[in-house]
N, C-alpha and C positions, 0 to 999 in steps of 0.2 A: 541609027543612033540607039534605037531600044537593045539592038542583041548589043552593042559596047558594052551595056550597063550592063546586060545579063550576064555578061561575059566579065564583065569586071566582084558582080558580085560571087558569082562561082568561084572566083581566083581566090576571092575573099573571103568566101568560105571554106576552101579546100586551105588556105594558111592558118587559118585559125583552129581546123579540125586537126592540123598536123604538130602543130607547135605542143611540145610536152608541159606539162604542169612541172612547176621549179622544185625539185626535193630538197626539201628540211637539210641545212647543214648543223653538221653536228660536232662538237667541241670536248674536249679534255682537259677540265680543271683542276688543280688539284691544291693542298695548304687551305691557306683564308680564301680563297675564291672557290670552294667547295660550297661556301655557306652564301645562299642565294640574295641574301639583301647587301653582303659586303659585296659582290659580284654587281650589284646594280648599281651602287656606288660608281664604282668602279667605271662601270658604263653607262654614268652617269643620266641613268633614264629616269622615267618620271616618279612620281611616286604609284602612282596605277598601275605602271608597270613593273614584271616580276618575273624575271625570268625562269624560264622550264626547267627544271634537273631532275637527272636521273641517275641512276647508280652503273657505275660505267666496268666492268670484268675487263681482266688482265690479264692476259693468256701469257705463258711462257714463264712468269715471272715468279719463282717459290714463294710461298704465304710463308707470314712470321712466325 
């Protein structure tokens, strides 16, 4: 019964060491959802909450 468990926890540790860390998705806003408190509005979260922005390059696209 002992090696089960040893054998269960190696399983359990060899899934846990393999599993990837989730990456950040990332989004393209543009207009009034530019500005980060209509944006939370919007998505309607707390007041605490504030979402991240950053300034997001356009490739391909001629400047005015």
């Amino acid at each position: 019964m002992l090696r089960k468990f040893r054998d269960l926890a190696e399983k359990e540790k060899l899934y846990y060491e393999s599993a990837a860390p989730i990456p950040p998705k990332f989004y393209f806003f543009y207009g009034t959802l530019m500005d980060p408190d209509q944006l939370a509005r919007v998505l309607q979260l707390e007041d605490t909450e504030r979402p991240v922005t950053r300034p997001a390059p356009l490739w391909g696209i001629p400047a005015r």
